[in-house]
C-alpha positions, 0 to 999 in steps of 0.5 A: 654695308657701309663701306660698300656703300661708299666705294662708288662715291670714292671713285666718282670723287677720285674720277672728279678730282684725280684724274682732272687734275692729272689731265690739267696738269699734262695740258699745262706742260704741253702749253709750256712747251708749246709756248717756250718753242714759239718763244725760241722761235720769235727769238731765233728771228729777231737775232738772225735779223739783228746780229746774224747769229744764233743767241742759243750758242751762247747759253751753256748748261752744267751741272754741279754736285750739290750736297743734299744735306748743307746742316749735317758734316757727316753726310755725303749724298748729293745731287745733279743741280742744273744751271745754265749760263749767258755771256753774251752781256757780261762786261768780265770780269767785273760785271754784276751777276744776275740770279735767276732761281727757278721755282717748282718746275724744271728751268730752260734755256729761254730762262737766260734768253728773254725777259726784264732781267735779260734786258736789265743784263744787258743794259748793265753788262751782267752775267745771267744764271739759271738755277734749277730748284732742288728736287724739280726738272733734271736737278733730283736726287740720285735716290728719286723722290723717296719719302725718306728724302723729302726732308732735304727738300726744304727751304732751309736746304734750298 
């Protein structure tokens, strides 16, 4: 029959392009992590050298409870966002603050660590954040990513 006849084409096209691009996609986050430890790493060595003091004791991480819906007064579900704080720069308490909002992925610590707007910081004696996107790394709704919950997961709520 017809439909037989185009099982085997469905798991060769499933084979071809599934499985790829799980593959790709765990290869991709081991890179990550790969890379953030050679980065905490090469940061480590340059602040021991420099200051004789670990910048991680810094960095803190916290969560608040944000709603996950900010357009309806009625509902009261919210989730865990994680964000993480730098003070090393921040001339208090009228220094500027400086926003780091994390895109479709999980954020770390090395996000208030290293890169222009860190040396921006501290050349202006600012505050660094870190905010976790909804929905992506640990900042996902008590309810897990059911179909039903995709709504909140939006521009307009972010």
């Amino acid at each position: 029959t017809f439909l037989s006849s185009l099982f085997p084409a469905c798991s060769f096209f499933f084979l071809l392009f599934e499985m790829p691009g799980r593959i790709l996609r765990q290869i991709k986050e081991r890179v990550r992590d790969v890379q953030l430890q050679k980065a905490k790493q090469q940061l480590l060595l340059l602040s021991r050298a420099a200051t004789g003091r670990q910048p991680f004791h810094r960095v803190k991480e916290g969560r608040i409870q944000q709603q996950l819906d900010h357009f309806n007064r009625r509902a009261v579900g919210t989730f865990p966002q994680r964000f993480f704080v730098n003070e090393a720069f921040w001339q208090s308490p009228d220094g500027p603050v400086f926003l780091f909002i994390g895109g479709e992925g999980p954020i770390f610590e090395f996000d208030v660590l290293a890169g222009h707007h860190v040396d921006m910081a501290e050349e202006h004696g600012a505050l660094l954040l870190a905010l976790e996107h909804r929905f992506y790394g640990d900042s996902i709704n008590p309810d897990g990513l059911k179909a039903e919950n995709l709504a909140d997961l939006s521009s307009q709520q972010a």
